[in-house]
C-alpha positions as a printed NumPy array, in Angstrom:
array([[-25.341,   2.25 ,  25.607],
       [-28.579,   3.653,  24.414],
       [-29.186,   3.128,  20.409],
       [-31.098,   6.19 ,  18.727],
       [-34.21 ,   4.793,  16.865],
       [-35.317,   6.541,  14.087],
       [-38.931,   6.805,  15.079],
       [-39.055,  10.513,  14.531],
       [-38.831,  10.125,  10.793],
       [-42.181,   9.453,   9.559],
       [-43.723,  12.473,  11.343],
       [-40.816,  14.407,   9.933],
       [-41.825,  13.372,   6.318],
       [-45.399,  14.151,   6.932],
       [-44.705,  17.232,   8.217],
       [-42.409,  17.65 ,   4.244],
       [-45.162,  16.303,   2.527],
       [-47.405,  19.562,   3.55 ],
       [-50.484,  19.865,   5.392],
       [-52.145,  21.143,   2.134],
       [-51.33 ,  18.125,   0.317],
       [-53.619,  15.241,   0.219],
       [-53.115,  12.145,   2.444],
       [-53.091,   9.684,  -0.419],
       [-49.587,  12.228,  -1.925],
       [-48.24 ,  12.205,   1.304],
       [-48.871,   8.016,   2.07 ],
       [-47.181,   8.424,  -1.468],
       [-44.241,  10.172,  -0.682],
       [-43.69 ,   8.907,   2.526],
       [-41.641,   6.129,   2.006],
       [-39.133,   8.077,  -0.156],
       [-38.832,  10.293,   2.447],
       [-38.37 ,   8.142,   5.373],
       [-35.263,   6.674,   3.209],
       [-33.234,   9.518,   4.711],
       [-34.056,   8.087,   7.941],
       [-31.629,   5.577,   9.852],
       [-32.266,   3.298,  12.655],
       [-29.346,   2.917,  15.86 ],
       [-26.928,   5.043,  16.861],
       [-24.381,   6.934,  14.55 ],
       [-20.704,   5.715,  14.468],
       [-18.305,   7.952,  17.123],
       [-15.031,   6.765,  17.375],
       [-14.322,   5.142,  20.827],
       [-11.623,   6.76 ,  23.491],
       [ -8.348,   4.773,  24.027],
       [ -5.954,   4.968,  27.108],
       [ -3.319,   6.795,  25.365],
       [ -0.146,   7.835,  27.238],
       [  1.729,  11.303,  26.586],
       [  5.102,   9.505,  26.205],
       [  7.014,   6.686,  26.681],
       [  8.224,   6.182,  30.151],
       [ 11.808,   4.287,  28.82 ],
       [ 13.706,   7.89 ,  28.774],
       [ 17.166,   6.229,  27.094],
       [ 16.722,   5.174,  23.653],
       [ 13.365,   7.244,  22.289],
       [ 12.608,  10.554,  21.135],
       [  9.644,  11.827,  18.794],
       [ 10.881,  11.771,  15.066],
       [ 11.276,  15.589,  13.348],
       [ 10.851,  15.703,  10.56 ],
       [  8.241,  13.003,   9.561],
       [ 10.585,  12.06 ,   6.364],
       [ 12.581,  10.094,   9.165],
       [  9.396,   8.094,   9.464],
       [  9.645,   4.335,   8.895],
       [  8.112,   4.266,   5.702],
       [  7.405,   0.963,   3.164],
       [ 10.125,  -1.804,   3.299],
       [ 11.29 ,  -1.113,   6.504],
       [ 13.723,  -4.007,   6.775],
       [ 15.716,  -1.874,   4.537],
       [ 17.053,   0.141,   7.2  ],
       [ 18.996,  -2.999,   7.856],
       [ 20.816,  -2.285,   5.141],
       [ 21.283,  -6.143,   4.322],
       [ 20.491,  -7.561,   0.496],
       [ 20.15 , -10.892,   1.282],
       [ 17.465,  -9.959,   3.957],
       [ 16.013,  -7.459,   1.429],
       [ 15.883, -10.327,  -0.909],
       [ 13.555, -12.743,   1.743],
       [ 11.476, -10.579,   2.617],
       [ 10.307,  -9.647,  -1.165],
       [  9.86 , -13.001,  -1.453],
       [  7.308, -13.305,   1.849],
       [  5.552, -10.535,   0.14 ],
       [  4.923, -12.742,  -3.1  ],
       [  4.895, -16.509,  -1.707],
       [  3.834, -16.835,   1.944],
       [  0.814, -18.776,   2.14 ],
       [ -0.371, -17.242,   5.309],
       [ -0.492, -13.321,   3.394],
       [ -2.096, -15.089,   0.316],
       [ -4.812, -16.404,   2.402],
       [ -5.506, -13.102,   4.057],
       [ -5.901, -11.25 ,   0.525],
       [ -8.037, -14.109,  -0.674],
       [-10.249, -13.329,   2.686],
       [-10.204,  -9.869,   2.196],
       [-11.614,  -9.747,  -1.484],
       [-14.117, -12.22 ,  -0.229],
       [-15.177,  -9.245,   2.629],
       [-15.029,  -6.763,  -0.512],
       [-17.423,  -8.749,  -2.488],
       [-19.299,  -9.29 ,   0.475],
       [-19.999,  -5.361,   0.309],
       [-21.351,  -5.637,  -3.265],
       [-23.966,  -8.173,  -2.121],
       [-25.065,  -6.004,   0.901],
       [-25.138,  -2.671,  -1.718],
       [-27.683,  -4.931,  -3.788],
       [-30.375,  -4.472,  -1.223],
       [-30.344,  -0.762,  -2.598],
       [-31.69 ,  -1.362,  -5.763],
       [-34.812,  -3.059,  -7.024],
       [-34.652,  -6.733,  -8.22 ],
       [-36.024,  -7.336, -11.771],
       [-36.537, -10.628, -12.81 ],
       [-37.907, -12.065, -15.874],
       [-39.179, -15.434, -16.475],
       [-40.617, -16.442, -19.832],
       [-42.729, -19.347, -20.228],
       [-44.355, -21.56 , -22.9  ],
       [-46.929, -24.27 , -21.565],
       [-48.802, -26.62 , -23.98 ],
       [-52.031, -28.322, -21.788],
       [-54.765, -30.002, -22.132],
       [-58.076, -29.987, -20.268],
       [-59.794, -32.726, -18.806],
       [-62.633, -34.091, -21.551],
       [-65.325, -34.091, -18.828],
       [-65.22 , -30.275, -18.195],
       [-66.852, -27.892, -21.01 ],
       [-65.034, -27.949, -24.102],
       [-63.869, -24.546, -25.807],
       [-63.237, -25.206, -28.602],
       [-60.271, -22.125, -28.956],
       [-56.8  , -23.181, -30.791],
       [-58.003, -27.252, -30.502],
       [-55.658, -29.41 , -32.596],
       [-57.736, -32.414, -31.345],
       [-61.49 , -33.395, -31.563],
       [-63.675, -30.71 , -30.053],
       [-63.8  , -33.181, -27.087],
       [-60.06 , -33.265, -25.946],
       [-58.579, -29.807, -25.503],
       [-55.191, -28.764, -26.252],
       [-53.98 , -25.574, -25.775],
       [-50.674, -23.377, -25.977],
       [-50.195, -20.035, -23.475],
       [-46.596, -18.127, -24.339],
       [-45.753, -15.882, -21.756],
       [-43.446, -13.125, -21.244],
       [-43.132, -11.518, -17.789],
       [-41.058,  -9.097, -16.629],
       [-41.12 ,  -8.476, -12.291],
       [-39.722,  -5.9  , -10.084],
       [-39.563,  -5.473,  -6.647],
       [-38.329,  -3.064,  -4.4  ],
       [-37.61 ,  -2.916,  -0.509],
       [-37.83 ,   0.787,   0.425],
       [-35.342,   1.303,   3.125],
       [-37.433,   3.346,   5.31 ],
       [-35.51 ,   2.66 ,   8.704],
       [-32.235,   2.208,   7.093],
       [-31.31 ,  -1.198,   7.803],
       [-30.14 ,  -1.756,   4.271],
       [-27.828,   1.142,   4.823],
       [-26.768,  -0.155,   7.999],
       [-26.114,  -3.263,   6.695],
       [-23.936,  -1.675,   3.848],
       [-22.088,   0.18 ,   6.554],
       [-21.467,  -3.129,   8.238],
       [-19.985,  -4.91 ,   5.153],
       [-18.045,  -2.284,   4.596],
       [-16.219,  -1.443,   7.865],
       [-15.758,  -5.555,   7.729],
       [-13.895,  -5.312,   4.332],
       [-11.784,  -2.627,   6.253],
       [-11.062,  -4.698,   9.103],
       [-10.513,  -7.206,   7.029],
       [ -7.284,  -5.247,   4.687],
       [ -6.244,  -4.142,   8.413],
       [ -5.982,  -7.858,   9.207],
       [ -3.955,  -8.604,   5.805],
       [ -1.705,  -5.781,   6.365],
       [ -1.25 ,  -7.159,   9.886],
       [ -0.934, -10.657,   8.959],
       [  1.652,  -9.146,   5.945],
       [  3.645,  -7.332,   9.017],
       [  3.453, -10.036,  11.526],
       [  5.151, -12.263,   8.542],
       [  8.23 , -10.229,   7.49 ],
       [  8.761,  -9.372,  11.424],
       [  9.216, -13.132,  11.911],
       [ 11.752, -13.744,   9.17 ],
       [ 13.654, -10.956,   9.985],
       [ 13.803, -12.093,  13.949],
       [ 14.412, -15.758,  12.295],
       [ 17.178, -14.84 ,   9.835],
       [ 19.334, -12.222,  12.282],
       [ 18.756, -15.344,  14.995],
       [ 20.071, -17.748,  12.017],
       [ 22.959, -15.294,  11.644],
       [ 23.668, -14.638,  15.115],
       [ 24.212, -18.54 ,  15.258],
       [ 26.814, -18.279,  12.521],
       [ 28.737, -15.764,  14.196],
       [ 28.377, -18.192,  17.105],
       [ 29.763, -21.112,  15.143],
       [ 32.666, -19.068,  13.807],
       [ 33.175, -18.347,  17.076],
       [ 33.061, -21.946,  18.375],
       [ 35.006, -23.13 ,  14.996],
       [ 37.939, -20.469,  15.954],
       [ 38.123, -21.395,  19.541],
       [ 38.667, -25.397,  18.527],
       [ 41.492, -24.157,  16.638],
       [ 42.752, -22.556,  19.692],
       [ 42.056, -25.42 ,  21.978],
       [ 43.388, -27.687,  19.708],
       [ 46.629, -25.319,  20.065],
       [ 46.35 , -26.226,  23.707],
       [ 46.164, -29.639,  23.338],
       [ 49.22 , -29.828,  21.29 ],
       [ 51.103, -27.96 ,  23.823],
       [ 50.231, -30.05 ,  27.056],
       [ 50.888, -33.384,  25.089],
       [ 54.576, -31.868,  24.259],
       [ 54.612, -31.215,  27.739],
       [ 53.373, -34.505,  28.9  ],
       [ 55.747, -36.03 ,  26.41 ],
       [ 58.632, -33.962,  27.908],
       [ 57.664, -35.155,  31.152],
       [ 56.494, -31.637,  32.585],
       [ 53.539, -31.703,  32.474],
       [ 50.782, -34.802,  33.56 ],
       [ 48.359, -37.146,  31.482],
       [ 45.722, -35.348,  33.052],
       [ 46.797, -32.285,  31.737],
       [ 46.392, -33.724,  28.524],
       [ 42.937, -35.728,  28.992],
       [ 41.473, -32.224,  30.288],
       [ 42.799, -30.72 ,  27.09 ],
       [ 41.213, -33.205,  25.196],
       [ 37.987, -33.008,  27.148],
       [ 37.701, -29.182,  26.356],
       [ 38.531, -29.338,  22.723],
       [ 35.815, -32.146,  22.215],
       [ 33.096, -30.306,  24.26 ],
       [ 33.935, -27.395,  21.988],
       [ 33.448, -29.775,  18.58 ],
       [ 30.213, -30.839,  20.143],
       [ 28.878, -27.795,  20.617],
       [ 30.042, -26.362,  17.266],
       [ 27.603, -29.416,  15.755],
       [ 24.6  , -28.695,  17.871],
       [ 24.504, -25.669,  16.799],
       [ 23.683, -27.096,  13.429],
       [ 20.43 , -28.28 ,  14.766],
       [ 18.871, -24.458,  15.79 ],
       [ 20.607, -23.202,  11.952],
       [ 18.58 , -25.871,  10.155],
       [ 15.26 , -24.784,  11.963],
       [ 15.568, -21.476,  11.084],
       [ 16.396, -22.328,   7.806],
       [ 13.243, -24.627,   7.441],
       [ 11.612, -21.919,   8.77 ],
       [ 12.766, -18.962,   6.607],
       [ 11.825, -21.458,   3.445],
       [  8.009, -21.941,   4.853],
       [  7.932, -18.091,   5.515],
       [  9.136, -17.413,   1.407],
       [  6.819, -20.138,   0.312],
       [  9.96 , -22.698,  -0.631],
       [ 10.514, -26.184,   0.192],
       [ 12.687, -26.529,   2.915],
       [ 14.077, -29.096,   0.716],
       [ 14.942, -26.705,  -1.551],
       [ 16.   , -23.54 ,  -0.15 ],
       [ 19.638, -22.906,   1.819],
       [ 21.244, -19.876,   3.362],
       [ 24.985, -19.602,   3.107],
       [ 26.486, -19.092,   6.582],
       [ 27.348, -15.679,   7.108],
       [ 28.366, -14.24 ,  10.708],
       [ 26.121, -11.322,  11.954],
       [ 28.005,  -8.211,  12.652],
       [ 25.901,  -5.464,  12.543],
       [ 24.218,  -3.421,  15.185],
       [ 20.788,  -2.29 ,  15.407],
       [ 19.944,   0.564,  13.234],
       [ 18.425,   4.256,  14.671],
       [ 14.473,   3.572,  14.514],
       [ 12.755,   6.876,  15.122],
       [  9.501,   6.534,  17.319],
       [  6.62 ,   8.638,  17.081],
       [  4.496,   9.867,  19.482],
       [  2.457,   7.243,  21.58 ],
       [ -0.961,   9.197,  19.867],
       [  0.177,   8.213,  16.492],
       [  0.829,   4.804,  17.033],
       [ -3.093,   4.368,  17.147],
       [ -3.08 ,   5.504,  13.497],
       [  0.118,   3.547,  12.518],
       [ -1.194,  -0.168,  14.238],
       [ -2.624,  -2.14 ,  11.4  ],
       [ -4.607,  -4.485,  14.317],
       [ -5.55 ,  -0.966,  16.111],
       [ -6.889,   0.048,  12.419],
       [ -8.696,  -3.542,  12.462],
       [ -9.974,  -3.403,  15.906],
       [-11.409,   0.248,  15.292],
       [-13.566,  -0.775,  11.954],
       [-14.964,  -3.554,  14.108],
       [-16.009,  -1.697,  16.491],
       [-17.82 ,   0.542,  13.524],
       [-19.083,  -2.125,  12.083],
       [-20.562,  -3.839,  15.067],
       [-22.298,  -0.095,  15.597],
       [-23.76 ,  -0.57 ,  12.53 ],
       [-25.207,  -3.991,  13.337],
       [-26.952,  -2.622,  16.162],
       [-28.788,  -0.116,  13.293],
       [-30.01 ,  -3.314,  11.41 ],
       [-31.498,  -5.153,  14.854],
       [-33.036,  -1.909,  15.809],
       [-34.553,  -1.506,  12.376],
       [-36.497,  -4.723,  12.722],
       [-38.754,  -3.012,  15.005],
       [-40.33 ,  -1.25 ,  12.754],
       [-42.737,  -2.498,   9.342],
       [-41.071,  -3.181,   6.163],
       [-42.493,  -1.362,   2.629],
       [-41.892,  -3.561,  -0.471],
       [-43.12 ,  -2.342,  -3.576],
       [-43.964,  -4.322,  -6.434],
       [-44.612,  -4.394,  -9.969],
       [-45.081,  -6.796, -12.901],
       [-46.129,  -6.23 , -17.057],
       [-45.4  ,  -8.353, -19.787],
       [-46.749, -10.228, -22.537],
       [-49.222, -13.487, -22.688],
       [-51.173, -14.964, -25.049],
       [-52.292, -18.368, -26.457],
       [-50.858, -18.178, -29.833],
       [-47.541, -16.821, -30.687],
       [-48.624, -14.632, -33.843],
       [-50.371, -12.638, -31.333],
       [-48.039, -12.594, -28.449],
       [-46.409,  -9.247, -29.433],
       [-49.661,  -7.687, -29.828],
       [-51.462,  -5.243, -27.719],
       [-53.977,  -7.005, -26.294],
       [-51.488,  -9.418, -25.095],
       [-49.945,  -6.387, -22.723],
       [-50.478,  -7.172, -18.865],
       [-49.424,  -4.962, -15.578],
       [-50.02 ,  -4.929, -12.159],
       [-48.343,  -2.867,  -9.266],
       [-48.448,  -2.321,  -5.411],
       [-47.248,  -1.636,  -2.375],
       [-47.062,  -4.265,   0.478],
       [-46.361,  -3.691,   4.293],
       [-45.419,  -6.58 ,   6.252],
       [-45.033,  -6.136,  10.457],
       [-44.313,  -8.506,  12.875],
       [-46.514,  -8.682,  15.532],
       [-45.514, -11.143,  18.19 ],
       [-42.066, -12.774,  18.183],
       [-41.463, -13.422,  21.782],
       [-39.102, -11.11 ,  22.273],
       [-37.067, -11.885,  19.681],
       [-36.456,  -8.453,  18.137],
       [-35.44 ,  -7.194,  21.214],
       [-33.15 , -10.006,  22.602],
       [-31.066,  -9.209,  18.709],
       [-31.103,  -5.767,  19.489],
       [-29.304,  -6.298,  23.16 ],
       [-27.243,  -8.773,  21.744],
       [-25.944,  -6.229,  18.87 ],
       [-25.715,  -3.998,  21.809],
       [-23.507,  -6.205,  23.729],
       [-21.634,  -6.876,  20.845],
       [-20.82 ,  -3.503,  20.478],
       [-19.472,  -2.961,  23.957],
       [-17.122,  -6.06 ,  23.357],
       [-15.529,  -4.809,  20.369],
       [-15.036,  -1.588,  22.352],
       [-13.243,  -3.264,  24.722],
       [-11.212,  -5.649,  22.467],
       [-10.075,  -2.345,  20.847],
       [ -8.856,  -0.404,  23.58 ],
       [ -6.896,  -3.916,  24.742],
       [ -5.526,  -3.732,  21.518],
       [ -4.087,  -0.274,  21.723],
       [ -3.023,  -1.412,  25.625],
       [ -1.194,  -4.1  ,  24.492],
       [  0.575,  -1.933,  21.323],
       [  1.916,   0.432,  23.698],
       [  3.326,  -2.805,  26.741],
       [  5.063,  -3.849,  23.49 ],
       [  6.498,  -0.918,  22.27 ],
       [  7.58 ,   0.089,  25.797],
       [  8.693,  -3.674,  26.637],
       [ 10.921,  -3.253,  23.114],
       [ 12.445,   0.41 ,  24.068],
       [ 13.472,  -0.512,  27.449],
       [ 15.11 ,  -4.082,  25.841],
       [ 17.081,  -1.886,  23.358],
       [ 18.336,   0.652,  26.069],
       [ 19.131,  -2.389,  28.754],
       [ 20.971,  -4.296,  25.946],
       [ 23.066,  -1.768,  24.428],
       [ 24.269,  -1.122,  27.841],
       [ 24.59 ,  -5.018,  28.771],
       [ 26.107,  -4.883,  25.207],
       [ 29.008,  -2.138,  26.467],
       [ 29.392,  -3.929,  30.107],
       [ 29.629,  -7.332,  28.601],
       [ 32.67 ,  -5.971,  25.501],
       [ 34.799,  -5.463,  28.442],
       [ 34.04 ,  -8.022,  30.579],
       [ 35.501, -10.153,  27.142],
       [ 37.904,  -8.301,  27.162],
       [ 38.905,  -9.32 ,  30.571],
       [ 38.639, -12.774,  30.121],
       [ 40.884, -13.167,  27.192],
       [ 43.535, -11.354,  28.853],
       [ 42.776, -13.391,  32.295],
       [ 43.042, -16.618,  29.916],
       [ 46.476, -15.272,  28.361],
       [ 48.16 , -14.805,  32.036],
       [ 46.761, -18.273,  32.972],
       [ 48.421, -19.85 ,  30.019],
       [ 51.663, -17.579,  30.293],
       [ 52.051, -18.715,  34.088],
       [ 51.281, -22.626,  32.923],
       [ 54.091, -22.469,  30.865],
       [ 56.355, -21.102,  33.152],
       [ 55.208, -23.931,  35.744],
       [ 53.98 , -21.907,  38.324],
       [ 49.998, -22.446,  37.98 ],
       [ 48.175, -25.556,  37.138],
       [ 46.493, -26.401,  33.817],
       [ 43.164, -26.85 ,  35.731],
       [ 43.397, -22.773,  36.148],
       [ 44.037, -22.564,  32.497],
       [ 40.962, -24.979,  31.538],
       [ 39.068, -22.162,  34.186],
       [ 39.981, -19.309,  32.681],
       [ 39.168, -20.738,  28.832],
       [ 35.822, -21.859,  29.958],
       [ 34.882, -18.382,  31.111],
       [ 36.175, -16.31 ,  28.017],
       [ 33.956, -18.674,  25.882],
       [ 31.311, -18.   ,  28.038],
       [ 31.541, -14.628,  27.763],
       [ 32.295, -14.076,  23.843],
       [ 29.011, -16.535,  23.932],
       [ 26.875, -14.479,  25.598],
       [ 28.225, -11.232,  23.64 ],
       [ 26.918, -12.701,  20.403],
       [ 23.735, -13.722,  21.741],
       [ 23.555, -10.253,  23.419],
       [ 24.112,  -8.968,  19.674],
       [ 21.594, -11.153,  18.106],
       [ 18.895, -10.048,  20.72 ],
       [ 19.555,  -6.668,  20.17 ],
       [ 18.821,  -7.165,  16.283],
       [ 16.144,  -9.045,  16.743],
       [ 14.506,  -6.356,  19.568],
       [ 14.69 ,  -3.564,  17.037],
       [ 12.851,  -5.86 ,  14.505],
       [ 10.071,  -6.31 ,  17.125],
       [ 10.162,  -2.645,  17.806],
       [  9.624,  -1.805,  14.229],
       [  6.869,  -4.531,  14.236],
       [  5.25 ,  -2.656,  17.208],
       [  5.346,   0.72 ,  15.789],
       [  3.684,  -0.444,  12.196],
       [  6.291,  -0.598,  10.366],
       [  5.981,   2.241,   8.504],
       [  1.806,   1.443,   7.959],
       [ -0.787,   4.283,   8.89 ],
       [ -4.967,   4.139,   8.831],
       [ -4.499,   6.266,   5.461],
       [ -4.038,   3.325,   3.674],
       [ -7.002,   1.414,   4.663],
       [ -8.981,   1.695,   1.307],
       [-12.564,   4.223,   1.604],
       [-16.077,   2.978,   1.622],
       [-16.879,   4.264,  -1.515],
       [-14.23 ,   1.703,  -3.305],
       [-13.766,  -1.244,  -0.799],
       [-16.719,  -3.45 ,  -2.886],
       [-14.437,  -2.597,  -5.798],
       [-12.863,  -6.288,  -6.011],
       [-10.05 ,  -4.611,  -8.494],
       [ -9.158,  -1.344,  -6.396],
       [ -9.33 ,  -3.897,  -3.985],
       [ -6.512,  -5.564,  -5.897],
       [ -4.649,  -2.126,  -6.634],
       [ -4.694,  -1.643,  -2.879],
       [ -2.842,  -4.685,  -2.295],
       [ -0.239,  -4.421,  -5.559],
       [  0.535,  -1.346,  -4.084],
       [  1.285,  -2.434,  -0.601],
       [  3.701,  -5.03 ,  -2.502],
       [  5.871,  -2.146,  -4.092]])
């Protein structure tokens, strides 16, 4: 890309200042004027590859109204308290989200530094010095406490300094521009970071309950096989049936048990995991089991155009790339000669009585212009590295968006492929169980082995297996479709340039996105 350098400006303000008017006026004015000026290229919004629609036709249509929007605590369209309950608690506690407001407020304040360069510095620096002069030099005999031949005198002084760098090419601006599309990126990160969070302990606590339903699964099925158990060792016992019968009774039952306790190892990790997420102890913290049984919930989709504006990493990729276009204003500004103006007054004198007098009074002002000459290079190498910068962030923001709409496709077309693997596999359970009932109707009549029963058992566990894990995917899709879409976050909320320096709006941004 090509930056625009303001190197127009100063025969623009000499052209203001009026041919009439004398060249000292017009040297005069010039810098005031020039501050309109502003070095590098202004800030247009890059182009992203954005589709029309969604290609997944089965599960997604455009949301009408917009009050069907996903809007603040999304995980309430789960309609679950105890999952309402966590994730206020992320919101609060996590670490991870504290950390990112702590970073953002330190990008806010940032702002406030850069907003400094605006405004002259004044300084003041009083002194009091007591001295005395070498005995070989001429004596004056002024304010002497000592022999005429020893010096010793007092100076009280009381300066007061300003200084001002006029932002003629606008890299202070620039600069202030940069900050402040930073401290954006930086509340886009948070609100990412704050999404990213609550997705995961929603996918972790529907995969925590999906393993309950799994155990009460695994817990009734023990019962049932130890049913079966009882019923080949009365047949053994009546001499009907064989010992084997009975050891591959046994053998099923006790596989059953044993997977029934492994299953306590995945619970506890999610569990330890939920507590780390809600800033607890895992020591400390337990979920009660509780089966999953619901189904995922209608989540209306937007059009793929909006989900640019609903992305909080879109919204943080996007200020970057602002921000490094900014940058590339400050490198180009170094070109150019810098105009600091100066002044100083205050008070001095030798004896205090007299300090606040007028004679005592003191000034002095100026302008001073400082250029670089000769840097090797230098100014230009930052101003192709700002440049290539900016083409980076360009292109980590359109990956960005890419990879926003893989995922929210990859998500649509997992709903629509389980909820039809969710129908298929209902009846294939349904199957089994009544394939398992004739096996064990025929094995009591004598006509089929028990090895056929054992067969037929295995397979309807199998199958009312893979139907709760097929219902605990499905949940824990829709969360990471919600998660794709925003969840209910849009670019409006990103707080304006005026007010991101403001370290307490900054803190009434955040409240709110708590409520």
């Amino acid at each position: 890309m090509t930056s625009t350098v303001a190197s127009s400006c100063f025969p623009k303000a000499a052209a203001r200042a009026g041919s009439n008017v004398s060249t000292r006026i017009a040297l005069l004015m010039a810098p005031l004027l020039l501050s309109a000026c502003t070095a590098g290229p202004d800030y247009s919004k890059p182009t992203a590859p954005t589709p029309t629609a969604y290609k997944d036709p089965g599960y997604w249509k455009p949301a009408h109204p917009k009050d069907d929007t996903i809007r603040g605590k999304w995980w309430e369209i789960y309609h679950d308290p105890e999952l309402n309950a966590l994730e206020e608690q992320v919101n609060i506690s996590n670490q991870n989200i504290l950390q990112a407001e702590a970073q953002f407020r330190e990008a806010a304040a940032a702002v406030k530094v850069a907003r400094a360069g605006l405004f002259p510095t004044i300084s003041a620096n009083p002194s009091y010095t007591k001295s005395q002069s070498s005995q070989n030099l001429n004596q004056n005999n002024i304010n002497t406490s000592q022999s005429p031949g020893a010096t010793v005198q007092n100076l009280y002084n009381l300066p007061l300094e300003a200084t001002y760098m006029v932002d003629v090419w606008g890299a202070v601006r620039r600069n202030v521009e940069a900050s402040s599309t930073t401290a954006q990126a930086s509340f886009a990160d948070l609100e990412n970071a704050r999404l990213s969070y609550q997705a995961t302990l929603a996918v972790d606590y529907f995969s925590l309950r999906g393993l309950d339903a799994q155990a009460q699964l695994l817990a009734t099925t023990a019962v049932s096989y130890q049913k079966y158990l009882e019923l080949t060792t009365n047949r053994y016992n009546s001499g009907i049936s064989s010992k084997g019968d009975v050891a591959q009774a046994t053998t099923q039952l006790d596989s059953t048990k044993a997977q029934l306790i492994d299953l306590g190892v995945q619970r506890a990790q999610y569990e330890d995991a939920i507590a780390t997420l809600i800033g607890k102890p895992a020591s400390l913290f337990k979920l009660p089991k509780n089966p999953l049984t619901a189904t995922p919930p209608n989540i209306p989709v937007a059009l793929p155009s909006d989900l640019l504006e609903r992305r909080p990493d879109i919204a943080g990729a996007e200020r970057r790339v602002a921000s490094a276009n900014a940058s590339i204003g400050v490198a180009v500004s170094a070109y150019y000669p810098s105009i600091t103006l100066s002044a100083s007054t205050g008070l001095e004198s030798i004896q205090l009585s007299q300090l606040f007098s007028g004679p005592s009074f003191l000034w002095s002002v100026g302008p001073a212009l400082a250029q670089t000459l000769f840097n090797g290079g230098a100014t230009h190498g930052q101003v192709q590295e700002a440049q290539a910068n900016y083409e980076a962030t360009v292109a980590v923001y359109r990956e960005t968006a890419l990879t926003a709409f893989q995922q929210v496709e990859d998500d649509l077309s997992g709903l629509r492929i389980l909820k039809e693997e969710a129908v298929v596999e209902d009846e294939t359970v349904k199957s089994s169980l009544q394939s398992l009932d004739i096996a064990t109707n025929l094995y009591k009549a004598g006509t089929q082995d028990y090895i056929d029963v054992i067969v037929a058992q295995a397979a309807a566990l199998n199958n009312q297996i893979l139907s709760v894990n097929i219902r605990t995917r499905r949940m824990t899709t829709s969360v990471l479709l919600v998660e794709a879409l925003g969840g209910g976050w849009d670019a409006s909320k990103l707080p304006g340039k005026s007010g991101v320096a403001d370290v307490p709006q900054a803190q009434e941004a955040i409240a709110k996105e708590k409520k």
